[in-house]
N, C-alpha and C positions, 0 to 999 in steps of 0.2 A: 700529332701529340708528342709532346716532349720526353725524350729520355733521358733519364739521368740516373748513373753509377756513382759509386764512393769508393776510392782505394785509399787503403788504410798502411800507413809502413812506418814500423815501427824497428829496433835491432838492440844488440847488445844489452839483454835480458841478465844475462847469467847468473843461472838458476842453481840454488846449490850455494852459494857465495852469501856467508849471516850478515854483509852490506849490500846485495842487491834485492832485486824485489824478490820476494815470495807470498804467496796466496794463502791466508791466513786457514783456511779450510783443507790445506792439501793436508793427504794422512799419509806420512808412512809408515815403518812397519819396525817393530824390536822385541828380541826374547826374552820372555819373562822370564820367571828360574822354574818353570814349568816347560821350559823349552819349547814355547805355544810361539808364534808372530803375532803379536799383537799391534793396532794398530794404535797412534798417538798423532799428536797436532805436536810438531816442534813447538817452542816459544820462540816470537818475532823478536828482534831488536829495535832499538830507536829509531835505525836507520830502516828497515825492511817497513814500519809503521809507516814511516813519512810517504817513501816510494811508493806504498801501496797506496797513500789516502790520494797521490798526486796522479797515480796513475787510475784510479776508478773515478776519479773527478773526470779524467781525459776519457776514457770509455760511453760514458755519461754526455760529456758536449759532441762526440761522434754521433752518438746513435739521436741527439737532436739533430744536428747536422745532415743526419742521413735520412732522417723524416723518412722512415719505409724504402726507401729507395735500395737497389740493390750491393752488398757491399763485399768487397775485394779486399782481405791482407792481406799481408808480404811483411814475413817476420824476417830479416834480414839479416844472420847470424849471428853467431855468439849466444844461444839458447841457454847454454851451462856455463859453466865456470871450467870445464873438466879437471885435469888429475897432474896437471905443470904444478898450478901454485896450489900446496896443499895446506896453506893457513886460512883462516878466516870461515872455514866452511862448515854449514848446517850438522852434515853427519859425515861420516866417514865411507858412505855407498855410497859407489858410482850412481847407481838406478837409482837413490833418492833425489840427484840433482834432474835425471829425466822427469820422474812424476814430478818435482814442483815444476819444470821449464813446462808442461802440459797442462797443469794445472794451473799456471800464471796466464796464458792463451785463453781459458775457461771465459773470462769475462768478454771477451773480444768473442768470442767463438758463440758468444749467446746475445747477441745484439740483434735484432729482428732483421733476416732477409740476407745473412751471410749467407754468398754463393762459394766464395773459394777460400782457399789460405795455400800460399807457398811459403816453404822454406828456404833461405838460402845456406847453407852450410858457409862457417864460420871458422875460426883461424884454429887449426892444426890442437893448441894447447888447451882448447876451450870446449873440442869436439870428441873429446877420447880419441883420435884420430877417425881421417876416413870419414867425415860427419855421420860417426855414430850416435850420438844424441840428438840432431836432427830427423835420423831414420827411425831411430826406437819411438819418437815422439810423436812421430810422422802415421806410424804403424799404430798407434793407442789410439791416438784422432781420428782417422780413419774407422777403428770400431765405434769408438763413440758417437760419431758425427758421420755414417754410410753415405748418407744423402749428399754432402758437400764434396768438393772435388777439392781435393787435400794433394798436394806435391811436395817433393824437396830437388834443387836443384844447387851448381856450383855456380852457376849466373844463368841468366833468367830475362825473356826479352816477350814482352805480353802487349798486345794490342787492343786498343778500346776507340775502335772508330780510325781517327784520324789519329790519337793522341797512342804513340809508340812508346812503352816504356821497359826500359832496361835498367836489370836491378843486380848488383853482385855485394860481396860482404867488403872485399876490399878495392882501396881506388887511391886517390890523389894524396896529398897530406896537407892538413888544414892550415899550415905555417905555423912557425916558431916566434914570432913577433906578432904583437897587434896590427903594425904597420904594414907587417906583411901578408895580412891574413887573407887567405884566398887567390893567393897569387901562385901556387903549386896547382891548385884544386882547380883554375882557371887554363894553364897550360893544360892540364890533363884533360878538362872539357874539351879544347880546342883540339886536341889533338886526335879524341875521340872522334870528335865531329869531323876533322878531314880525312879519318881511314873510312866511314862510312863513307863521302861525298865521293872521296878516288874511285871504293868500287861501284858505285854508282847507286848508291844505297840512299833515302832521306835519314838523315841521324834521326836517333830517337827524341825525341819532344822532352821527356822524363829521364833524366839517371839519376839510382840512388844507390848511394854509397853507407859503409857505417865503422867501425872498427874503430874510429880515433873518439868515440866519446864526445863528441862535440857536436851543436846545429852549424849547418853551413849551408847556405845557399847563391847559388850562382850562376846568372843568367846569362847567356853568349849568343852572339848572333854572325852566322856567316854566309854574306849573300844574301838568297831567301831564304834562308835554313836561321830557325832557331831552336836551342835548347835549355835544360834547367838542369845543372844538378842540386841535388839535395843531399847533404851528407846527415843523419840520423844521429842523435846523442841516444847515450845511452839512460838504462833502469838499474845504475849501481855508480856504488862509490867509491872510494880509493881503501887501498890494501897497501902494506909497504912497497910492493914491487910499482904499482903505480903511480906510487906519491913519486916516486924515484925515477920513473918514465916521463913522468908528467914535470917532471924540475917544479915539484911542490905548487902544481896547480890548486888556487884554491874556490875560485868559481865555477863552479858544477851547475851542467845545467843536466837536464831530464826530458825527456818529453816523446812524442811521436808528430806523425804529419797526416792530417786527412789529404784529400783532392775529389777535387769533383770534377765528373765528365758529362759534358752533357749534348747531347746526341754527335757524339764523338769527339767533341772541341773540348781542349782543355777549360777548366773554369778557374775556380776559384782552389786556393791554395791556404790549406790555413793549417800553421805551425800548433799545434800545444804545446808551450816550454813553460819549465820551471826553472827560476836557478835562484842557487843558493849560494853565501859567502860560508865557508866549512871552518875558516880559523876564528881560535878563538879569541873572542874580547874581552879586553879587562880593561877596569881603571882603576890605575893603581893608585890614582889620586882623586878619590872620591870628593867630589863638593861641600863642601862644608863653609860653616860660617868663618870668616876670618879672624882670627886674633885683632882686637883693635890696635892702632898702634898706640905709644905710647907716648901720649900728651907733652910737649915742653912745659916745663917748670914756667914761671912770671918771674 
């Protein structure tokens, strides 16, 4: 009888951040002038509207995908936004970018037949340090969800049969040119793949990388040894500090990556992206009928 698992990985959420996604239900909490905590739904933006309608599309083709079968996340850091860049953000508490980073999880976390979720802890400015909103979130889900085997880890190396996968928040760089794109992220495979082969290790089948906002995928093969990385875009948009990281990127893509295993063999591999052009368009010379010209005289 055939077995078949789903691992689900997805990263750079940042939760907290009024351009990444957030989960239209999350509640949290502000003093009335009764000095009570009362609870309240933020208002979404344009931007948190789109991310969220693209990311429960993607929840949705997963759990067809997974047809009951049993399923495996791996949120891949960058949960929050944390307390670096302090523009663009929901509320002004730390603990409210926790509860939405837990609350955006919610729809993945209820898809029939979730066995696990790891965390990977995420880049220093994004984590309150120390991947504390990993752990705080780590610890909510855990109440919530007793039954499921909930982790947070700083890289991460999980076995499904044959198919070995190694998963950490940071990795290779995706290139700075089109022409050069995946040419960083390719040494960086290969070189992975030769420190396992030295110690006499099979490299992992699977790496997944995330931090640079981008999909990237890259197959390598050495010897009988092959592998995959996948590097993971992100559920957020740009912020001035990014436009300015990013030398004014304007195609944004979105998305997560299922995978299926099936009695231990790698299978089928399938991206959900979205992308988008973010600049804006005009014409400044709108269509219109032309002036006739003007007839010669006889």
């Amino acid at each position: 009888m055939t077995h078949r698992e789903i691992l689900v990985v997805l990263s750079d959420t940042h939760a907290g951040f009024s351009l990444a996604l957030m989960n239209p239900d999350v509640e949290l909490f502000d003093e009335d002038e009764f000095g009570e905590q009362e609870p309240y739904k933020p208002k979404m933006t344009a931007s948190q509207e789109y991310l969220w309608e693209i990311y429960t599309s993607m929840v949705k083709k997963i759990t067809k995908f997974a047809n009951g079968d049993p399923i495996h996340i791996v949120h891949n850091g960058d949960l929050t936004q944390g307390s670096k860049h302090k523009t663009n953000l929901v509320s002004d508490r730390d603990a409210d970018q926790v509860l939405i980073g837990v609350a955006n999880l919610i729809p993945l976390m209820e898809m029939p037949n979730v066995k696990s979720l790891r965390m990977s802890v995420g880049t220093e400015a994004h984590t309150f340090d120390m991947g504390s909103s990993e752990m705080l979130a780590a610890k909510l889900l855990q109440t919530s969800y007793p039954k499921l085997d909930i982790k947070i880890t700083y890289h991460g190396l999980m076995r499904f049969g044959n198919v070995v996968v190694d998963y950490a928040h940071h990795g290779g760089h995706p290139g700075t040119r089109l022409w050069l794109s995946g040419n960083v992220q390719r040494l960086y495979l290969r070189d992975l793949m030769l420190n396992e082969i030295v110690a006499g290790r099979k490299p992992p089948r699977l790496i997944f990388r995330g931090h640079f906002h981008q999909y990237q995928r890259i197959d390598e093969q050495i010897g009988e040894y092959e592998s995959t990385l996948i590097m993971t875009p992100s559920f957020s948009m740009l912020n001035d500090y990014a436009k300015q990281a990013t030398r004014s990127a304007f195609m944004l893509t979105h998305g997560m990556v299922a995978i299926e295993i099936v009695d231990g063999e790698l299978g089928r591999i399938m991206p959900l992206l979205k992308t988008k052009d973010i600049r804006l368009k005009e014409d400044m010379c709108p269509s219109q009928k032309k002036s006739p010209r003007h007839s010669k005289t006889a």
